[in-house]
NUDO-472014 format. One line per 4 residues: for each residue x, y, z of N, C-alpha, C, O, CB. Coordinates in Angstrom, 2 decimals, padded with zeros to 5 digits. Glycine has a CB too. Layout:
residues N
X,Y,Z,X,Y,Z,X,Y,Z,X,Y,Z,X,Y,Z | ... .
end
This chain:
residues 177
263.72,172.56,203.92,263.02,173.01,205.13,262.90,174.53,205.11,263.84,175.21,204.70,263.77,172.53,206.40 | 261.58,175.17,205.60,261.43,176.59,205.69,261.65,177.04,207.12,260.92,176.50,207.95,260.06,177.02,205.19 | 262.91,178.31,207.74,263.02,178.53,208.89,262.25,180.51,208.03,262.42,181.13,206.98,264.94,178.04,209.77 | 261.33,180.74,209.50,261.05,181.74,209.68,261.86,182.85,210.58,261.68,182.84,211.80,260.05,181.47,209.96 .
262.62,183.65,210.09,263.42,184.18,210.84,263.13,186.33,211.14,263.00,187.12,210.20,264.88,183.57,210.00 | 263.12,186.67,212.42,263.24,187.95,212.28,264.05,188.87,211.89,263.80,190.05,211.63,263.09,188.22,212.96 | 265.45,188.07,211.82,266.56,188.87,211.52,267.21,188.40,209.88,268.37,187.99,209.81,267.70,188.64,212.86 | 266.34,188.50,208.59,267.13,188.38,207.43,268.07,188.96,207.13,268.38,189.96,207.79,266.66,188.51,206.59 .
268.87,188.53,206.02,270.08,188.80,205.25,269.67,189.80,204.83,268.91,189.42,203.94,270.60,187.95,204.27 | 269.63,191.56,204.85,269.29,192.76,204.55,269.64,192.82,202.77,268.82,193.11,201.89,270.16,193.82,205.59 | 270.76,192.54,202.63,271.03,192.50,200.95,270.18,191.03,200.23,269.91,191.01,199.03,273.08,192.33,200.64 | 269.84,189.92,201.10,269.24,188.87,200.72,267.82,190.05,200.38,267.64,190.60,199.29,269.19,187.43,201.98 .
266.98,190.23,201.57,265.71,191.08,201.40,265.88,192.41,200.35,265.23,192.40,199.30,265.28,191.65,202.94 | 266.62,193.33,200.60,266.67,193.93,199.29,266.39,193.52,198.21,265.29,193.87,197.78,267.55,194.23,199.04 | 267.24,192.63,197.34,267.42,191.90,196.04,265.54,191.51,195.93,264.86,192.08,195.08,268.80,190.26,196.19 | 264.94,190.55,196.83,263.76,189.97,196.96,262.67,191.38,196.73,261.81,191.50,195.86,263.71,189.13,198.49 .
263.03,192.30,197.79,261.28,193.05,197.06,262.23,193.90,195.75,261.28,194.56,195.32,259.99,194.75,198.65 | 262.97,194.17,195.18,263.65,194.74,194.03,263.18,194.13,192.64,262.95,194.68,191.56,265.16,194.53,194.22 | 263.13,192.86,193.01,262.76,192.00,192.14,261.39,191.78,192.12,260.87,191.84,191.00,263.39,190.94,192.28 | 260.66,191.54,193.06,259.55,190.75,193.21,258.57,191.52,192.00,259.11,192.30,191.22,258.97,190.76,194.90 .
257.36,191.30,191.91,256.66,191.79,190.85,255.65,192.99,191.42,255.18,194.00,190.91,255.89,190.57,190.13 | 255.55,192.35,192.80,254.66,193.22,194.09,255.94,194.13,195.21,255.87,194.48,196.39,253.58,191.66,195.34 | 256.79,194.23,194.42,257.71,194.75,195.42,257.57,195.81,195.46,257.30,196.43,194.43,258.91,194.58,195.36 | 257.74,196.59,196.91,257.00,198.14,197.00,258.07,198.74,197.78,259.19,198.22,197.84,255.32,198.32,197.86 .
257.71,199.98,198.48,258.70,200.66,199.29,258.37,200.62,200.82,259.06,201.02,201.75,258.82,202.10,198.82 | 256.77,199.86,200.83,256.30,199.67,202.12,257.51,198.30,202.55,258.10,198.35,203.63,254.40,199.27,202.12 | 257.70,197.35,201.73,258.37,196.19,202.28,259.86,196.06,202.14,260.35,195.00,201.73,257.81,195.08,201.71 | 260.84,197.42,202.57,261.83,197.48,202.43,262.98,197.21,203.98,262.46,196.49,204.83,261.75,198.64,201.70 .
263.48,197.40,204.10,264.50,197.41,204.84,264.48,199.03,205.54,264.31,199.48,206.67,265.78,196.97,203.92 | 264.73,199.55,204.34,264.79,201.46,204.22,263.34,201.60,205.25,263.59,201.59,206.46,264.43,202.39,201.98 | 262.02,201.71,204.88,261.08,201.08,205.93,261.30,201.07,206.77,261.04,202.13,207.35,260.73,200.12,205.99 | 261.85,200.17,207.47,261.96,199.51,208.69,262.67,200.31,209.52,262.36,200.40,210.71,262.53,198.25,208.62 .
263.74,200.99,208.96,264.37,202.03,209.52,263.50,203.21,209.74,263.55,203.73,210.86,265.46,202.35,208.76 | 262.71,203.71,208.87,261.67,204.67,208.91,261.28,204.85,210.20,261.56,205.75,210.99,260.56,204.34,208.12 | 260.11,203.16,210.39,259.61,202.47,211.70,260.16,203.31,212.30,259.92,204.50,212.52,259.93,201.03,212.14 | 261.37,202.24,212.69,262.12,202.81,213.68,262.32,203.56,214.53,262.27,203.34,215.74,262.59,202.99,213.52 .
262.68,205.02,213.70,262.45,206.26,214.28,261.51,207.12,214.23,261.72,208.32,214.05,263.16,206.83,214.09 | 260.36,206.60,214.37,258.97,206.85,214.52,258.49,207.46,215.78,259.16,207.04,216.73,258.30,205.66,214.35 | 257.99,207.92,215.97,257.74,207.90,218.03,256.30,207.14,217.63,255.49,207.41,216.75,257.47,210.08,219.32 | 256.32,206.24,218.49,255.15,205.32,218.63,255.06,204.29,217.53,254.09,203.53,217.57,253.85,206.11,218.65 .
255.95,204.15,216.52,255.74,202.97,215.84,256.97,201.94,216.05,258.00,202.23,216.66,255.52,203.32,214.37 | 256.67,200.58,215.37,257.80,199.54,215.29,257.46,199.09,214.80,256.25,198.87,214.75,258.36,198.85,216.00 | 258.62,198.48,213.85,258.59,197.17,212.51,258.52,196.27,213.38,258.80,196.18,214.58,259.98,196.86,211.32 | 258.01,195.42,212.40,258.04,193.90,212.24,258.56,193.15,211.50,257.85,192.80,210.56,257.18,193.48,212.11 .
259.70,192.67,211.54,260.30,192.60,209.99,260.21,190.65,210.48,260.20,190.19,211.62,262.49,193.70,209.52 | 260.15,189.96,209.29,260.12,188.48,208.94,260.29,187.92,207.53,259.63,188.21,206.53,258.89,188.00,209.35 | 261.16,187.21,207.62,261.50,186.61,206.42,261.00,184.78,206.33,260.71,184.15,207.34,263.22,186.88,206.35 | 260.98,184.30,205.24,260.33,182.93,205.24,261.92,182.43,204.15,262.25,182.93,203.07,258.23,182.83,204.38 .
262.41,181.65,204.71,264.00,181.03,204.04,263.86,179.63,203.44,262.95,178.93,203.87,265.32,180.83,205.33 | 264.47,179.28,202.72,264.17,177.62,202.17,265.88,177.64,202.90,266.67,178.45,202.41,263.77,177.09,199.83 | 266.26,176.90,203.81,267.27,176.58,204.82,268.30,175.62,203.64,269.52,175.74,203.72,266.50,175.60,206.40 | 267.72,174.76,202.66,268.37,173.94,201.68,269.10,174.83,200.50,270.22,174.52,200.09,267.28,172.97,201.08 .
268.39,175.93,200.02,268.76,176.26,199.12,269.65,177.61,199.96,270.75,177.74,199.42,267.63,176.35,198.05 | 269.45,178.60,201.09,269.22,179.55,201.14,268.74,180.74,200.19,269.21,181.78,199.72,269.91,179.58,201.59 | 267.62,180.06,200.18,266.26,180.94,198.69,265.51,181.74,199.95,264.95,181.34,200.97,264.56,179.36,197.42 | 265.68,182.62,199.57,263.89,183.90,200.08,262.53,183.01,199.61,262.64,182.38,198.56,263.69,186.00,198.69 .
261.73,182.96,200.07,260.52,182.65,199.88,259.51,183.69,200.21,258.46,183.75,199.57,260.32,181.57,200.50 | 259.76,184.42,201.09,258.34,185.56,201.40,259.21,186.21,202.22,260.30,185.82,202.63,256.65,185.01,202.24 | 258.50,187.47,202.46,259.26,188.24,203.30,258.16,189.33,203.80,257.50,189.82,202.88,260.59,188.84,202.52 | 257.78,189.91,205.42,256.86,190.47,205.40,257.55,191.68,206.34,258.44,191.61,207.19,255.64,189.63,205.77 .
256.78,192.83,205.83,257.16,193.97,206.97,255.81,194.78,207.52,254.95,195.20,206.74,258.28,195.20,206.25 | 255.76,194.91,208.64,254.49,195.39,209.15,254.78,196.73,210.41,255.96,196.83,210.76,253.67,193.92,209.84 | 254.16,197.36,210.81,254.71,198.16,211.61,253.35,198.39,212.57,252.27,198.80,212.15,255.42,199.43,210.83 | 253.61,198.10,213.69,252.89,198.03,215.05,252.66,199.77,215.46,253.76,200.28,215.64,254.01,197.06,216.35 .
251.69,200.61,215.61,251.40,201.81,215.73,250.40,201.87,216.82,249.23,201.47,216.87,251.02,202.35,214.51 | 251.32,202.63,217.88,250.45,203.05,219.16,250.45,204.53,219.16,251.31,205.38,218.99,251.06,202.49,220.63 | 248.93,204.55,219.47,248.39,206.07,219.52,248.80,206.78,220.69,249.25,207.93,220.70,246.85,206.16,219.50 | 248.60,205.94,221.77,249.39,206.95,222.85,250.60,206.13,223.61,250.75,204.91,223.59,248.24,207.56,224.14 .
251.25,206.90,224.15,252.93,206.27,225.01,252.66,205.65,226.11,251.64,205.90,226.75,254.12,207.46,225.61 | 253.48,204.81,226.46,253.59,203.81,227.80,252.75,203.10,227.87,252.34,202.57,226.83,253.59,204.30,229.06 | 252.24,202.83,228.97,251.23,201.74,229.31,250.26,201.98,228.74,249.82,200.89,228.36,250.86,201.52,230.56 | 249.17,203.29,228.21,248.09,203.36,227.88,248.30,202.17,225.89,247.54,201.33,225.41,247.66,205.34,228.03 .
249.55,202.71,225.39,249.98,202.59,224.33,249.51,200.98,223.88,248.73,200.97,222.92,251.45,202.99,224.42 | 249.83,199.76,224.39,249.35,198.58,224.26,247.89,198.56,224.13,247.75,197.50,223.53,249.78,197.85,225.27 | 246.56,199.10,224.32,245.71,199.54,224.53,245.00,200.27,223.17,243.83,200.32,222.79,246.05,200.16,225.55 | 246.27,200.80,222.65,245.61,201.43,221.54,246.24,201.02,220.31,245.85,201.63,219.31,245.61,202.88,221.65 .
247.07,200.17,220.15,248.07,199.28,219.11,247.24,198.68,217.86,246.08,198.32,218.04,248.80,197.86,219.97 | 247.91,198.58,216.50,247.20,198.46,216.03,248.56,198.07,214.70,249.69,198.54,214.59,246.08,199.53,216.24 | 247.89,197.09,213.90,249.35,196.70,213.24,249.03,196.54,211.60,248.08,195.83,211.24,250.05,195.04,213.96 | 249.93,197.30,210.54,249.72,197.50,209.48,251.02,196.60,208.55,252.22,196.76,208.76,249.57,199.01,209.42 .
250.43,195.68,207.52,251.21,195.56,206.31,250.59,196.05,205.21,249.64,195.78,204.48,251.56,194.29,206.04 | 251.71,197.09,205.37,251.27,198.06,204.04,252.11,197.35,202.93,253.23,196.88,203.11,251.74,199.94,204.17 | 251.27,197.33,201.54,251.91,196.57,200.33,252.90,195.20,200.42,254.06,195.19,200.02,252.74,197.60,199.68 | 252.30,194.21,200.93,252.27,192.79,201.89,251.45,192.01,202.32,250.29,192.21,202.69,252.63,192.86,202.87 .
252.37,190.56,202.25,253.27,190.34,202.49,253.73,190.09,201.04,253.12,190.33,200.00,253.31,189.53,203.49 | 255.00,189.51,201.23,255.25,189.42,198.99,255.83,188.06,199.22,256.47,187.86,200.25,256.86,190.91,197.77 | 255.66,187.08,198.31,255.75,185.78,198.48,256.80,185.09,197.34,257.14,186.01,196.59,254.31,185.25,198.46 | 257.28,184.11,197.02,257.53,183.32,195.21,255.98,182.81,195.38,255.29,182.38,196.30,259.11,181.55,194.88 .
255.80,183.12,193.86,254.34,182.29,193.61,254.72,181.55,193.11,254.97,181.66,191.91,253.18,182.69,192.92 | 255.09,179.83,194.15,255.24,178.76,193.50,254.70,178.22,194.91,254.55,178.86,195.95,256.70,178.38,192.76 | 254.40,176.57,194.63,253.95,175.67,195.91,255.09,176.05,197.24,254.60,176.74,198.13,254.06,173.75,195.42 | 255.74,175.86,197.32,257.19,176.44,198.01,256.73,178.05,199.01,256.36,178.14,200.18,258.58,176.93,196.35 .
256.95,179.13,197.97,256.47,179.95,198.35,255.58,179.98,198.82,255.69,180.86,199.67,256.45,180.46,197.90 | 254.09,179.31,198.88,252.83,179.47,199.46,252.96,178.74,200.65,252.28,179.29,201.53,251.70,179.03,198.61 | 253.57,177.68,201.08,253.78,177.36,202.09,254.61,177.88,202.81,254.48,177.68,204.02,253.89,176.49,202.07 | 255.38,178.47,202.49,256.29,179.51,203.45,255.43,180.82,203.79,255.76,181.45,204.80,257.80,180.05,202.60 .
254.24,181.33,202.95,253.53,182.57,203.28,252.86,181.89,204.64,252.45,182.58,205.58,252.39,183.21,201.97 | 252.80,180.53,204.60,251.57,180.06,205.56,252.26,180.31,206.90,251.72,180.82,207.89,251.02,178.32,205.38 | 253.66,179.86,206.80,254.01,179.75,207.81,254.80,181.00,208.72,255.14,181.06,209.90,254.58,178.74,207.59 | 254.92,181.90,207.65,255.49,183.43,207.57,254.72,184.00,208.54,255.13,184.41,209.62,255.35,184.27,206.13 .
253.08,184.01,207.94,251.71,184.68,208.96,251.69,184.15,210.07,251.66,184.87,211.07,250.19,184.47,208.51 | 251.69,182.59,210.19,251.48,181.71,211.52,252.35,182.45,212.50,252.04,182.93,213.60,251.97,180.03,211.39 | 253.56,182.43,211.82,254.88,183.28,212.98,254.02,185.01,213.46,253.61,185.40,214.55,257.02,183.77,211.62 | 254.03,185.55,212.38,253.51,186.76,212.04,252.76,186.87,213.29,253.32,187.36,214.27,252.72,186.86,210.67 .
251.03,186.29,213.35,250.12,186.32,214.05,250.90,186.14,215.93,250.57,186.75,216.94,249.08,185.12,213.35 | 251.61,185.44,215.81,251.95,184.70,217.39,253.05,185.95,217.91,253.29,186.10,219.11,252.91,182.68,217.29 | 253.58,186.67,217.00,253.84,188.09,217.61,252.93,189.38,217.45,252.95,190.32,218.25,255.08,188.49,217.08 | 252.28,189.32,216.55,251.30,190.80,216.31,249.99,190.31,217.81,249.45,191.24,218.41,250.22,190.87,213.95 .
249.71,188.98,218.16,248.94,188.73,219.61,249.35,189.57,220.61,248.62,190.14,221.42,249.15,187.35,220.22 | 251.17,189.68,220.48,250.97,190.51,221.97,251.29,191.64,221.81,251.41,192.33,222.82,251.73,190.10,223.19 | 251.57,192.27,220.40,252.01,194.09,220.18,250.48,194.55,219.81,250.07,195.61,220.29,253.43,194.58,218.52 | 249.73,193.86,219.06,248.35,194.95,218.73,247.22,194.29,219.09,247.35,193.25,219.75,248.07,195.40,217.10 .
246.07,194.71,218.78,244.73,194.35,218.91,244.17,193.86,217.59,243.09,193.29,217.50,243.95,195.49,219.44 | 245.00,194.13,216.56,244.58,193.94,215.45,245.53,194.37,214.29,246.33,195.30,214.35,243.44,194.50,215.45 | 245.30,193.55,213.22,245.85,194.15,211.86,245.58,193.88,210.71,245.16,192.85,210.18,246.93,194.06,211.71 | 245.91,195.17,210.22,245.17,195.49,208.91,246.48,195.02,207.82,247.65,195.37,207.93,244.59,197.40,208.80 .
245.90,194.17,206.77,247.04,194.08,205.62,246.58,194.71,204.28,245.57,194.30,203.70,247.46,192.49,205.30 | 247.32,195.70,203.84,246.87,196.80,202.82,247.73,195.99,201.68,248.95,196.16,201.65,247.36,198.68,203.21 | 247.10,195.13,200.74,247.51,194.76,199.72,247.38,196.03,198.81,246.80,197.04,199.22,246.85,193.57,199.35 | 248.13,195.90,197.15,248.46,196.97,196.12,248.11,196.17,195.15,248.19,196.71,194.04,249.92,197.61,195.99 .
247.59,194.61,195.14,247.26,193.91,194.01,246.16,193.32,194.31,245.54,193.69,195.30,248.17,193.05,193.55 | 245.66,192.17,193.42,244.65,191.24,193.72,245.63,190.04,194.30,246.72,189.55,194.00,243.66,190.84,192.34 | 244.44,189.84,195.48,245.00,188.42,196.16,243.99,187.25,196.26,244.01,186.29,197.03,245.48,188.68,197.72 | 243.39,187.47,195.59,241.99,186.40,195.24,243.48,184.98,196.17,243.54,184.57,197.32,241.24,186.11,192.46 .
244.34,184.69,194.97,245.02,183.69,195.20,245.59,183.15,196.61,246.29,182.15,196.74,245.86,183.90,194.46 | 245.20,183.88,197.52,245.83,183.65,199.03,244.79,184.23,200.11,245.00,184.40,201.32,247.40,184.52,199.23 | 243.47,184.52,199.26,242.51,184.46,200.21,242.39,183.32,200.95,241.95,183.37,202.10,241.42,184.69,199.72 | 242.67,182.49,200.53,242.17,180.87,201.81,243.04,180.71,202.77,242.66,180.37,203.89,242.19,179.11,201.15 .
244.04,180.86,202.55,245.50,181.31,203.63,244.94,182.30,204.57,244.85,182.14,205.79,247.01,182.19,202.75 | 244.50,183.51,203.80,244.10,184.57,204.87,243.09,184.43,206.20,243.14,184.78,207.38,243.50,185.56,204.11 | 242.02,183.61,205.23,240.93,183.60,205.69,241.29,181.96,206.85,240.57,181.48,207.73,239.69,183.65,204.28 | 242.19,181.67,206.52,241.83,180.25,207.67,243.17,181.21,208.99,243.33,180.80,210.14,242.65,177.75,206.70 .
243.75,182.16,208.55,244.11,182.23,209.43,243.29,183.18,210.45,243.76,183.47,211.55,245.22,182.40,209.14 | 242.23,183.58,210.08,241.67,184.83,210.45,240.93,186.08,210.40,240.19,186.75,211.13,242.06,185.04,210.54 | 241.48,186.11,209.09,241.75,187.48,208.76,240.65,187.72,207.54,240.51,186.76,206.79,243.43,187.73,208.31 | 239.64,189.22,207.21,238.46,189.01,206.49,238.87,190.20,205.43,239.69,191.10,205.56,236.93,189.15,207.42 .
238.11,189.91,204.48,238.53,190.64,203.27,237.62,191.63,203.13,236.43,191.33,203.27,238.61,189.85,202.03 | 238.02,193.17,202.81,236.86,194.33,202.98,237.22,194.89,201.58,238.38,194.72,201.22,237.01,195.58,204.45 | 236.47,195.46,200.84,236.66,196.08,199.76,237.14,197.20,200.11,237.00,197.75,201.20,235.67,196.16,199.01 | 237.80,197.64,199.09,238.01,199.45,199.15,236.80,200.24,199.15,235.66,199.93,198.81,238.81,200.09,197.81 .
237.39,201.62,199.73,236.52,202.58,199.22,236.86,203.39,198.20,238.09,203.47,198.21,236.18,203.30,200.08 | 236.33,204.15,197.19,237.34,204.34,196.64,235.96,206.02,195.74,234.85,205.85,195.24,238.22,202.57,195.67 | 236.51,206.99,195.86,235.60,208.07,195.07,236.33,208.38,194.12,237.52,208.67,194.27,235.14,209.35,195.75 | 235.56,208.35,192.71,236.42,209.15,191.45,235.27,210.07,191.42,234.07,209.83,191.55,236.86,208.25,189.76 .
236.08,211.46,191.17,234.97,212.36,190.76,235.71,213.39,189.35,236.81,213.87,189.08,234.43,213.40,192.35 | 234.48,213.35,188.79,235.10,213.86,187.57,235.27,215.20,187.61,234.24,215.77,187.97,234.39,213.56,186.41 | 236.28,216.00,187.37,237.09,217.23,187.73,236.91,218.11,186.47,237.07,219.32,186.58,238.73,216.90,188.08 | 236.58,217.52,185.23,236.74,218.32,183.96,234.99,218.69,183.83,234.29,217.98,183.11,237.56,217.26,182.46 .
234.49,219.67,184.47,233.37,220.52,184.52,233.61,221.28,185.40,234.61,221.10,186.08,232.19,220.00,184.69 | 232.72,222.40,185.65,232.72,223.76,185.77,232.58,223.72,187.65,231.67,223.26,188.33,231.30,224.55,184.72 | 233.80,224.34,188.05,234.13,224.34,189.73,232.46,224.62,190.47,232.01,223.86,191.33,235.49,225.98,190.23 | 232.00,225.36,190.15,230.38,225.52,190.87,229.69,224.23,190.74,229.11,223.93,191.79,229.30,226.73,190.07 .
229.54,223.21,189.64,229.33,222.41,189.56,229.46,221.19,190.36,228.53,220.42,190.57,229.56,222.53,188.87 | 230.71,221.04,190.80,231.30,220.18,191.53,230.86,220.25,193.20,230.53,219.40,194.03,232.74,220.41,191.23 | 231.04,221.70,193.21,230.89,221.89,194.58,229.72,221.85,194.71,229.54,221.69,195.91,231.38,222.95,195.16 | 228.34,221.92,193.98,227.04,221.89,194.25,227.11,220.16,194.42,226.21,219.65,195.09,226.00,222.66,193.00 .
228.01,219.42,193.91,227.63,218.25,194.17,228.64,217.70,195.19,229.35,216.79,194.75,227.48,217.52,192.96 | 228.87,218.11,196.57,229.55,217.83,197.52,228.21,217.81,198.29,227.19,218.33,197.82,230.76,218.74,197.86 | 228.24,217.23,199.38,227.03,217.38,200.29,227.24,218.59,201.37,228.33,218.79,201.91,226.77,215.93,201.09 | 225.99,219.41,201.65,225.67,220.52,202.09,227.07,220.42,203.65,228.07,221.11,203.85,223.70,220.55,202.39 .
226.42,219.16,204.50,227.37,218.92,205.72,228.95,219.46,205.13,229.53,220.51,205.39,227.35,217.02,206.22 | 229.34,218.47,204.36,230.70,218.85,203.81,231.18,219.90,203.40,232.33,220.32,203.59,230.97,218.32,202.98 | 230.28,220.40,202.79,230.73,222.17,202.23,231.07,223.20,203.37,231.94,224.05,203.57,229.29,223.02,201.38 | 230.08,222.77,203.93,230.54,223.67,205.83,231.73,223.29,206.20,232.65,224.07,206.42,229.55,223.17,207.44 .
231.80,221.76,206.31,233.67,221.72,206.79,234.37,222.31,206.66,235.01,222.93,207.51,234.51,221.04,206.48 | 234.57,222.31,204.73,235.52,222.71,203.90,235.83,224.12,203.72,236.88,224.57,203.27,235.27,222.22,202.83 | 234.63,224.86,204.17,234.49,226.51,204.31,234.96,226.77,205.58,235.78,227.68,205.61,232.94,227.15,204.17 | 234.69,226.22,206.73,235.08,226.33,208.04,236.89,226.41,208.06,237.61,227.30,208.52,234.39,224.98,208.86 .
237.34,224.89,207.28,239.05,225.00,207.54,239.74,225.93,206.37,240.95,225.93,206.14,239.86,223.30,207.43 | 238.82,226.68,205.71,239.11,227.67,205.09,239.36,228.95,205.72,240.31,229.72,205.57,238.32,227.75,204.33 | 238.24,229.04,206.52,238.33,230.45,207.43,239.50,229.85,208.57,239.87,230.71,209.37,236.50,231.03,208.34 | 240.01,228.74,208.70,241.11,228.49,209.59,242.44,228.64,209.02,243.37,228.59,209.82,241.01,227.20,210.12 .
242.71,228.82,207.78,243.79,228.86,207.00,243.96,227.83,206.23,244.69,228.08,205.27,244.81,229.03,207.62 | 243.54,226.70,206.27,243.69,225.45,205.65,244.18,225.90,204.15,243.53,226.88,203.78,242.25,224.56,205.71 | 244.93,225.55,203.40,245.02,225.67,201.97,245.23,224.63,201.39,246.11,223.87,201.79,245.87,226.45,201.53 | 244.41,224.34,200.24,244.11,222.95,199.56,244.59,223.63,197.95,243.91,224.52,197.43,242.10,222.28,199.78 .
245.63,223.16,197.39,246.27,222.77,195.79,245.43,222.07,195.14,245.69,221.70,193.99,247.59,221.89,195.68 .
end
């Protein structure tokens, strides 16, 4: 049986994203503490357990971010899994991701308006999970610009609007490395 729980075994979850193959620093424990002492943010921490074995199956951390304090704050909420959720890729595991989000969703309803999950891999494999629960898949954006030619060069190929910005937070002090 899979119990979805908010409060995991901290050294259980450690070991799990340490190991995992997608394990990051967004889905830590360490994290969560981060959260924490955030002004205006809070984790979400959830674990997905096989109750028979006591096996990890998925484990998700997300952090609920309000732009402004108190009452206006619900209003402007907005909820991120950064590098998540991380799962076992086995039948097991995928049904515990299902039921990980199901939990997931029925608390992120009343902290945000919405949330964004910032995968670090391809998830082709759990798009149908995503998508029946909700949730739509956007590509990146993503600019490479090639740096090995001549600085006038580059900057002639920034757009005119932009060059004003970039001259403007110049005359403000801005300093860019």
């Amino acid at each position: 049986m899979i119990e979805v729980t908010t409060s995991p075994d901290k050294t259980q979850w450690c070991e799990f994203v340490l190991n995992h193959t997608h394990g990051n620093i967004f889905q830590t424990q360490e994290m969560a503490e981060v959260y924490r002492r955030t002004k205006n943010y809070g984790p979400v921490t959830l674990a997905a357990v096989d109750t028979k074995g006591d096996e990890m199956l998925a484990v998700l951390q997300a952090v609920v971010i309000k732009e402004l304090s108190g009452v206006l704050g619900s209003f402007s909420a907005r909820a991120i899994i950064q590098g998540g959720p991380l799962f076992v890729d086995t039948e097991n595991g995928i049904e515990a991701l299902e039921l990980l989000m199901a939990h997931y969703d029925k608390i992120a309803q009343k902290k945000a308006l919405y949330t964004q999950i910032r995968t670090m891999w391809d998830t082709s494999n759990i798009s149908g999970i995503l998508n029946t629960l909700g949730y739509e898949y956007e590509e990146r954006l993503n600019f490479l610009i090639d740096l090995n030619r001549p600085e006038e060069e580059i900057w002639r190929d920034i757009h005119k609007s932009r060059r004003k910005g970039i001259n403007s937070a110049a005359t403000k002090g801005v300093v860019i490395e």
